[in-house]
LODO-323319 format. One record per atom (N, C-alpha, C, CB): y, x, z. Coordinates in steps of 0.001 Angstrom, whole numbers, padded with zeros to 6 digits, always signed. Each point is the difference from the previous one (the first is absolute). Glycine has a CB too. Example, Ala and Ser with C-alpha at 12.3 -4.5 7.8 and 13.67 -1.06 7.14 Angstrom:
<rs>
-005690+013190+007800
+001190-000890+000000
+001200+000900+000000
-001173-001892+001246
+002223+001542-001966
+001190+000820+000060
+001090-000770+000730
-000628+001184-002145
</rs>
This chain:
<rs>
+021818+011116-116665
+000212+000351+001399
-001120-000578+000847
+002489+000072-000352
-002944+000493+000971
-001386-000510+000922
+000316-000775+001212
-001217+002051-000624
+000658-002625+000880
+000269-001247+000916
-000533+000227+000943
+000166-001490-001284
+000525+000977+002735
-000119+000691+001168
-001401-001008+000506
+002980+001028+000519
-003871+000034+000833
-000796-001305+000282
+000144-000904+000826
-001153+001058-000585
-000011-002514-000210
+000943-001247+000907
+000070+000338+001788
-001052-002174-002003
+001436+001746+002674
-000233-000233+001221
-001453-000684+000509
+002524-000044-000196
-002944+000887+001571
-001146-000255+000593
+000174-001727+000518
-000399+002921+000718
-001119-003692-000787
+000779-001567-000018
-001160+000557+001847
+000549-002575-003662
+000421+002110+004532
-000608+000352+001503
-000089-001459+000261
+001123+002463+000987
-002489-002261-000481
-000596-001526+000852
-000044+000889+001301
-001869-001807-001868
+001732+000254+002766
-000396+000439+001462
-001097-001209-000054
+002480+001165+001473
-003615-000160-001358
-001375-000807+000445
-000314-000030+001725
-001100+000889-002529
+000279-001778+003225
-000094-000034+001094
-001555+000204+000274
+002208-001309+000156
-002279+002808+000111
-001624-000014+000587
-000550-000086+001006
-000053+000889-001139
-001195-001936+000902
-000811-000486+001597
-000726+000198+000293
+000391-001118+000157
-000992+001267+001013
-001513+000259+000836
+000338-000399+001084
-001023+001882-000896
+000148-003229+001275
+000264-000662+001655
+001044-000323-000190
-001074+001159+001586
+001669-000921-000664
+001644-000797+000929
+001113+001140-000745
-001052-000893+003286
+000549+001962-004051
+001100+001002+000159
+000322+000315-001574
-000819+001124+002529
+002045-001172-003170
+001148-000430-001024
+000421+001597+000245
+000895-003120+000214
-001014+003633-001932
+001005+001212-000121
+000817-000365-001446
-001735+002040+001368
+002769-001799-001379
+000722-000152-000983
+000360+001389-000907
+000732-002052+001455
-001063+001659-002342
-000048+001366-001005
+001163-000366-001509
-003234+000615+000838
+004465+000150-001215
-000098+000156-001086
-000217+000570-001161
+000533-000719+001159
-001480+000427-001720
-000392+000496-001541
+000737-000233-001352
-001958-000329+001048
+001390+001210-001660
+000207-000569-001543
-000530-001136-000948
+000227+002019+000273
+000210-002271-000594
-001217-001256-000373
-000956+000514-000699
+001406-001795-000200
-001680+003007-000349
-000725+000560-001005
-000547+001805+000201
+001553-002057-001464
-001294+001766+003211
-000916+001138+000793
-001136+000000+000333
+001450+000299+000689
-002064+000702-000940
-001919+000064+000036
+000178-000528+001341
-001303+002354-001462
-000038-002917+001872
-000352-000675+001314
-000360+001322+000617
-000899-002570-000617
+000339+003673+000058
-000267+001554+001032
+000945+000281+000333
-001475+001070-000828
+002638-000822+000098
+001339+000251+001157
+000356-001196+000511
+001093+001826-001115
-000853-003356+001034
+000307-000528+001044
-001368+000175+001284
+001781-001632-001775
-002807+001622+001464
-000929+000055+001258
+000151+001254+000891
-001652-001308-001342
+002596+002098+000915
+000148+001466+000283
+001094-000295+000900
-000783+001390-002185
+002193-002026+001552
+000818-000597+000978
+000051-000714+000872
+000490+000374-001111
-001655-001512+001004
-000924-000836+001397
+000122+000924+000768
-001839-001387-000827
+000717+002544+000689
-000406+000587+001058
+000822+000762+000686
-001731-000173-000917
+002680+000600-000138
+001037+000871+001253
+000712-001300+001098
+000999+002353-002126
-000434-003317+001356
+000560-001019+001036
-000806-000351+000966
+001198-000839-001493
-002467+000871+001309
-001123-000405+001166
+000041+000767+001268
-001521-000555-001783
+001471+001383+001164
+000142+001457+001109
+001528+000180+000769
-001738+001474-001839
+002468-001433+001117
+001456-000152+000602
-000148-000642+000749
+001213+000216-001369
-001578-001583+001348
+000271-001465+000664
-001009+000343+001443
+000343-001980-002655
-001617+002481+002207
-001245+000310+000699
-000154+001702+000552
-001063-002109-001660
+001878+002465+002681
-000352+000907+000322
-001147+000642+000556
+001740-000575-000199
-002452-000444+000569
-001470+000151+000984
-001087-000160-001430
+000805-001516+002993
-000569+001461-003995
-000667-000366-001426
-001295-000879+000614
+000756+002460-001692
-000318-003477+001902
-000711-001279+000319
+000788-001472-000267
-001145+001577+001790
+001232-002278-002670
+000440-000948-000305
-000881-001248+000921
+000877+001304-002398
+000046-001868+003284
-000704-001015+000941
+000491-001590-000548
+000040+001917+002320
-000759-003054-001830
+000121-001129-000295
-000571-001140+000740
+000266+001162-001765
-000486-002386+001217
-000931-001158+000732
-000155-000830-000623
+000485+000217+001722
-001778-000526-001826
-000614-001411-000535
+000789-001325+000576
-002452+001200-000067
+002916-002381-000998
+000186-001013+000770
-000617-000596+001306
+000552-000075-002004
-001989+000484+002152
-000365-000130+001206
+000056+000585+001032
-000782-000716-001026
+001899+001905+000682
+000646+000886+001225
-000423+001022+000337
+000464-001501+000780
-001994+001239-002044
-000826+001845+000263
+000207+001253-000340
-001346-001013-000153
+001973+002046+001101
+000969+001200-000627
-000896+000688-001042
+001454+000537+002263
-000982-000412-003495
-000434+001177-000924
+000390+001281+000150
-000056-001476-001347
-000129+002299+000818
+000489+001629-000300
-000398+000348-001800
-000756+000973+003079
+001264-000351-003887
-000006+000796-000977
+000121+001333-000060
+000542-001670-000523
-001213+002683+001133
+000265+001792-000349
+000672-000211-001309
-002293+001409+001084
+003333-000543-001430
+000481+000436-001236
-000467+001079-000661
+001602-000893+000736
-001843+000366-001980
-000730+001286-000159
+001116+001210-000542
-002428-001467-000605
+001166+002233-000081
+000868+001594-000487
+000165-000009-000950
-000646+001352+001029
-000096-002141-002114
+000124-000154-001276
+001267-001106-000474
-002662+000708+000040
+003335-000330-000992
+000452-001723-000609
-000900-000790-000572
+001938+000708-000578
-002796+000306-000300
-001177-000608-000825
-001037-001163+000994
+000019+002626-001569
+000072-002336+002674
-000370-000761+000533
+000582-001118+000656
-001050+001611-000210
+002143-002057-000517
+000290-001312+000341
-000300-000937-001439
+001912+000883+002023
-002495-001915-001704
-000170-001168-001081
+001203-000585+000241
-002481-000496-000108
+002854-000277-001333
+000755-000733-000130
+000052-001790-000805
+000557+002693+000401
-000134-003558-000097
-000225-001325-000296
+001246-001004-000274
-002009+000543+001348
+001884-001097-002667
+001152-001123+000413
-000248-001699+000071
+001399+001872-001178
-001144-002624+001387
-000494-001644+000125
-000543-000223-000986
+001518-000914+001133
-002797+000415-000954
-000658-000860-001206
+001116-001412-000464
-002851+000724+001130
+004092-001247-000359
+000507-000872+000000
+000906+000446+000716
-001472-001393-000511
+003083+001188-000366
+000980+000434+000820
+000554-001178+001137
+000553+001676-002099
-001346-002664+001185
+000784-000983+001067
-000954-000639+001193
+001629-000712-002070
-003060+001232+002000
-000527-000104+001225
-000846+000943+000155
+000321-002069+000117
+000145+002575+001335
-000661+000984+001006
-000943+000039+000308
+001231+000066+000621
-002021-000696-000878
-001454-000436+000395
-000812-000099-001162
+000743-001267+001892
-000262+001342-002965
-000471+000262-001458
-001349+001113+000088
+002770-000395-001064
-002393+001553+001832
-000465+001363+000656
+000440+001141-001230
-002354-001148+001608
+002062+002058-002071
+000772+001022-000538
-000570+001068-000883
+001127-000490+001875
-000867+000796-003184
-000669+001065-000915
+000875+001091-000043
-001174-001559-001421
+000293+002480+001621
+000164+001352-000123
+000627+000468-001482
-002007+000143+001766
+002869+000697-001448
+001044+000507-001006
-000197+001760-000108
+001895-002243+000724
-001427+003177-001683
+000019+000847+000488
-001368+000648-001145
+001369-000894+002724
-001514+001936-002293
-001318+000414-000381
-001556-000092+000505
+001750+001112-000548
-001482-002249+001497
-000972-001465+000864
-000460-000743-001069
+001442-000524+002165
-000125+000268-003480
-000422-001234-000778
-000999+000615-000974
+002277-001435+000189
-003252+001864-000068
-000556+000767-001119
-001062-001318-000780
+000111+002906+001468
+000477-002529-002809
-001440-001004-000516
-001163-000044+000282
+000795+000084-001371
-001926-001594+001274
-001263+000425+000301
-000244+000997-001091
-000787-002141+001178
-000322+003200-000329
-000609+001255-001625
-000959-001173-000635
-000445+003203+001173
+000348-002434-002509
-001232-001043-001137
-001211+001347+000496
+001757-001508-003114
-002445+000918+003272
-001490+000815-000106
-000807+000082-001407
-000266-000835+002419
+000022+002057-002809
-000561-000029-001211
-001464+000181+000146
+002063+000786-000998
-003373-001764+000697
-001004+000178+000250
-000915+001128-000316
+000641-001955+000064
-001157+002799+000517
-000547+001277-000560
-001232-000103-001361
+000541+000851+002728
-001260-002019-002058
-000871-000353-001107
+000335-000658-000986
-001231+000097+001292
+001766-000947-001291
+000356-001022-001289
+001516+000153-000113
-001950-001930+000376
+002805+003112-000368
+000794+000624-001069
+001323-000434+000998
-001496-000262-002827
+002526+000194+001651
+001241-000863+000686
+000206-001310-000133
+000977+001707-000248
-000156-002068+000616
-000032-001761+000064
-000565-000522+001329
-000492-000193-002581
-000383+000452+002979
-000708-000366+001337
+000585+000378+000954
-001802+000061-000743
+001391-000722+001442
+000261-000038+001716
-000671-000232+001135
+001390-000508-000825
-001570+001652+001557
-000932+000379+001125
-000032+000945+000385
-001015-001054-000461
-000220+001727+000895
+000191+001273+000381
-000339+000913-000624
-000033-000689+001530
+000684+001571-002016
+000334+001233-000494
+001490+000412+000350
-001735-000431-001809
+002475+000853+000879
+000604+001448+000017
+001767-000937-000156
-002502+002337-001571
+003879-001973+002225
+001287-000581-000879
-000102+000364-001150
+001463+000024+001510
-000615-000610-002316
+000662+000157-001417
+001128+001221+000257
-000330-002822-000832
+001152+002353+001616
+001108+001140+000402
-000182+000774+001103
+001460-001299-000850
-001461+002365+000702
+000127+000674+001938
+000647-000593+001047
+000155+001949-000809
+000113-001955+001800
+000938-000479+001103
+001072+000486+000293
-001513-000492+000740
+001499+001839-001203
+001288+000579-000124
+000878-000409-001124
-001029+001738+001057
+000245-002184-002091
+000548-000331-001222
+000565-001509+000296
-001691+001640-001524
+001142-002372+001949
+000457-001262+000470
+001361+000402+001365
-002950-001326-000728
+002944+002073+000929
+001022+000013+001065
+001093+000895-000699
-001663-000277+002206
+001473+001351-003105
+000959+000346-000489
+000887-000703-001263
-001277+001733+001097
+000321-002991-001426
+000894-001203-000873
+000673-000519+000619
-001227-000547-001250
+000853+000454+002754
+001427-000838+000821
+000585+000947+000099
-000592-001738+001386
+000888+002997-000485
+001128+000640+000980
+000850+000008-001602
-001272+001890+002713
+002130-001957-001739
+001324+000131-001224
+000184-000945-000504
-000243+001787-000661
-000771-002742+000096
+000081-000923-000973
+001113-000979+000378
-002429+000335-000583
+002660-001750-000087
+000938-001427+000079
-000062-000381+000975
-000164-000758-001717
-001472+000944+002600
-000610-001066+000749
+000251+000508+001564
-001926-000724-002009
+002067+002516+002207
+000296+000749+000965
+001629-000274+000417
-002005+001691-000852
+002489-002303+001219
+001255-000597+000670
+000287-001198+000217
+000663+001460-000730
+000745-001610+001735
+000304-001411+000250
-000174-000855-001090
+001461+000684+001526
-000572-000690-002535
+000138-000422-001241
-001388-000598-000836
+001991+001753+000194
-002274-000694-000654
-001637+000249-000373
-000661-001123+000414
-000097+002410+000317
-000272-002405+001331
-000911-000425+000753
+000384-001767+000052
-000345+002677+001381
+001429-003125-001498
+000645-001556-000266
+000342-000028+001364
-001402-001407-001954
+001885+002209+002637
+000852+000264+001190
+001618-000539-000149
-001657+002175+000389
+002311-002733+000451
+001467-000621-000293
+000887+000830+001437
-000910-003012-001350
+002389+003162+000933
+000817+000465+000763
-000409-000755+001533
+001845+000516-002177
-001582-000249+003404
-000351-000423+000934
-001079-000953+000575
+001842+000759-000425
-003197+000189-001081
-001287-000199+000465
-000977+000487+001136
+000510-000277-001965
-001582-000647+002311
-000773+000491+001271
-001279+000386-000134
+001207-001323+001120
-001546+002826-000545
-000991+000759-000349
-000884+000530+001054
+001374+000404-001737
-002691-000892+001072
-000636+000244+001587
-000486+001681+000052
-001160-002881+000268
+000959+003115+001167
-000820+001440-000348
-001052+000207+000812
+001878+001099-000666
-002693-000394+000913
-000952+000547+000863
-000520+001266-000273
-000462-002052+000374
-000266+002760+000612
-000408+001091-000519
-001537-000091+000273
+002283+001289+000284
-002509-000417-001160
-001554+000270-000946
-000876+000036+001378
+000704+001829-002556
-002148-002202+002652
-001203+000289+001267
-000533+001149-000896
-000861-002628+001385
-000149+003301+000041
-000183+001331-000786
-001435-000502-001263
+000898+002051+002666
-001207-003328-002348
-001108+000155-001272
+000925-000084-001214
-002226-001252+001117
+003027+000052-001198
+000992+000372-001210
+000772+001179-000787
+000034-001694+001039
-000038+002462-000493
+000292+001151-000246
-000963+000856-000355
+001534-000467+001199
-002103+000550-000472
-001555+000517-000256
-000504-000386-001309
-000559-000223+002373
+000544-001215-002983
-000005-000875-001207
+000962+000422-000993
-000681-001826+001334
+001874+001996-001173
+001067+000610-001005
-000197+001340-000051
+001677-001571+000411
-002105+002504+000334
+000031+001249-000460
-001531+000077-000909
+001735+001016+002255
-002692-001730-001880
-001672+000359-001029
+000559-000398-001632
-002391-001107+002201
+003335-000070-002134
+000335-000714-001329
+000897+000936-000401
-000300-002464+000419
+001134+003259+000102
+000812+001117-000895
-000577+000879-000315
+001603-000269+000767
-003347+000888-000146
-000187+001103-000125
-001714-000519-001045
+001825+001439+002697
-001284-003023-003443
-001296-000403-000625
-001138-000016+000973
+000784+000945-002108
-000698-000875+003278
-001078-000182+000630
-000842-001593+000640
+001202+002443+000282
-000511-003040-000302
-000276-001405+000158
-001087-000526-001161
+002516-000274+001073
-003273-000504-000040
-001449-000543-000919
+000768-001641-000368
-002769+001497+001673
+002530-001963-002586
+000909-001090-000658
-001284-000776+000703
+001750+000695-002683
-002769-000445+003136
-000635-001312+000523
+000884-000368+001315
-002618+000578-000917
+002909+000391+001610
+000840+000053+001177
+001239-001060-000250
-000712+002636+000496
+001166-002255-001305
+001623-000833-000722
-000217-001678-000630
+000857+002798-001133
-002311-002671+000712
-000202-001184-000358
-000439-000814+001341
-000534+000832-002478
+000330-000300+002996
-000474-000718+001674
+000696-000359+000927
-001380+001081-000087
+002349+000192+000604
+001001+000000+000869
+001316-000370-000522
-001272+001541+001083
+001527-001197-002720
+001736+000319-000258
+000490+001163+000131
+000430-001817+000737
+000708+001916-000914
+000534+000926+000803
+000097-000026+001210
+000820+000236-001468
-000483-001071+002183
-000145-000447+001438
+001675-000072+001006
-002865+001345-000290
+003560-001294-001119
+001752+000354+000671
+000073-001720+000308
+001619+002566-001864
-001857-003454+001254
+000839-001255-000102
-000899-000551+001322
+000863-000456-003022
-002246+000809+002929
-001319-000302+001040
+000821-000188+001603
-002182+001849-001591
+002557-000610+001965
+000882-000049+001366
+000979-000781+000619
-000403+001636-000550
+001306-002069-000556
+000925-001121+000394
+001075+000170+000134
-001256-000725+000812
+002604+000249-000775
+001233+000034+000151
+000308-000558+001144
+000298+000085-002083
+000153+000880+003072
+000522-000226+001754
+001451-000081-000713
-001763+001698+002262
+002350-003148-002376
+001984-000209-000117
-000029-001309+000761
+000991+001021-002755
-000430-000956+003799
+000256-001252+000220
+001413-000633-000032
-001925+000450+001111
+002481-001568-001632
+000766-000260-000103
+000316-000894+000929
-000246+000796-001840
+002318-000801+002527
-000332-000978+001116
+000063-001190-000600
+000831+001203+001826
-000917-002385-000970
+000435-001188-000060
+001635-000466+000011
-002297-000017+000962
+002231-001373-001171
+001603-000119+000208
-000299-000289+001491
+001303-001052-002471
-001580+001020+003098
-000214+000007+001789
+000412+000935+000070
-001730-000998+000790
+001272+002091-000814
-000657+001424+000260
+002287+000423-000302
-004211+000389-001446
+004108-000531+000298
+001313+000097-000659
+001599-000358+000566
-001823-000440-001609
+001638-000692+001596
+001195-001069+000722
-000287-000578+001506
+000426-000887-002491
-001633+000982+002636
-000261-001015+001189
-000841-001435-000179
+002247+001024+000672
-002634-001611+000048
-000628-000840-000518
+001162-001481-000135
-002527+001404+001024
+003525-001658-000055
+001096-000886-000487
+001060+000093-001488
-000217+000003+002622
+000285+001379-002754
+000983+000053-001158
-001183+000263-001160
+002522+001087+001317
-003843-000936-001225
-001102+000378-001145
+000029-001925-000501
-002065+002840+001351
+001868-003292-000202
-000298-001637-000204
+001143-000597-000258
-001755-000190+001476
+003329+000456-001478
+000970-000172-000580
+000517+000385-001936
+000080+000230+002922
-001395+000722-002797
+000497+000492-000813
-001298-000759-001292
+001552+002440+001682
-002132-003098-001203
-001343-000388-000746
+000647-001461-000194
-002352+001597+001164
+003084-002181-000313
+000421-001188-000013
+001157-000125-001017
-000840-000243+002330
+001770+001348-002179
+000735+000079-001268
-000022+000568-001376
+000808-000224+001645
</rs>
């Protein structure tokens, strides 16, 4: 008799950019393209003017356009769950291995400039789908925190030459990819910020 399937194990992850928290639940073992797909509709719901606004601790207002793509949101989780300030690696099909360069003149084994070993598509089609493409996968935990941002147009510009093999690996060896380069806008509050500053200092005391 065939056995029914198990039940979906649902996390609720909390995704950030700036001051602003969306709560999503997933599967634990859903591609990050459909959760980044579900970001974006909640973004928009939430964001009717499709401008996600914010502020620097120093009170300086930001803005985020949303974009049109999902593909164009990056995604990140703590280099350190237990500190915020750790700063944050990219998950997703972001985490791509460095490519090996195979030297044109002196064969394989080398490294420099010449040509990948694998295509870029080939390196990206070992992740989608793969272990590493989900919460789970990615070493993500039930009521984990995930940063996001969306792509600048050179980045994009950069991901589409590398899908279409067009990217010069001197470029990649120079710049990177340039996703992690930009930075992670999450700020987290304080226990001030949180409780106040009497019950934050009550609460440090006990």
């Amino acid at each position: 008799m065939p056995t029914a399937n198990p039940p979906a194990r649902v996390w609720c992850l909390r995704f950030k950019l700036n001051r602003t928290t969306i709560l999503l639940h997933t599967d634990a073992q859903q591609t990050f393209s459909s959760i980044r797909s579900e970001l974006l509709t909640a973004l928009k719901s939430t964001n009717p003017s499709r401008i996600l606004t914010g502020t620097l601790r120093d009170g300086t207002p930001v803005s985020y356009p949303l974009p049109e793509s999902a593909e164009d949101i990056a995604l990140a989780k703590p280099a350190d769950i237990n500190d915020a300030s750790a700063g944050w690696e990219a998950i997703g099909d972001d985490a791509l291995d460095e490519l090996d360069f195979e030297d044109e003149s002196t064969g394989a084994g080398s490294k420099g400039k010449g040509k990948a070993k694998a295509t870029p598509q080939q390196k990206r089609a070992s992740k989608s789908g793969g272990v590493n493409d989900c919460p789970q996968g990615a070493g993500l935990r039930d009521g984990g925190v995930v940063a996001f941002r969306f792509r600048s147009a050179e980045e994009k510009g950069r991901r589409r030459r590398l899908a279409e093999g067009s990217l010069d690996v001197d470029e990649i060896a120079r710049d990177g990819m340039g996703d992690d380069a930009v930075g992670w806008d999450v700020i987290v509050p304080t226990m001030e910020e949180t409780y106040g500053e009497e019950d934050a200092a009550a609460a440090r005391v006990g």
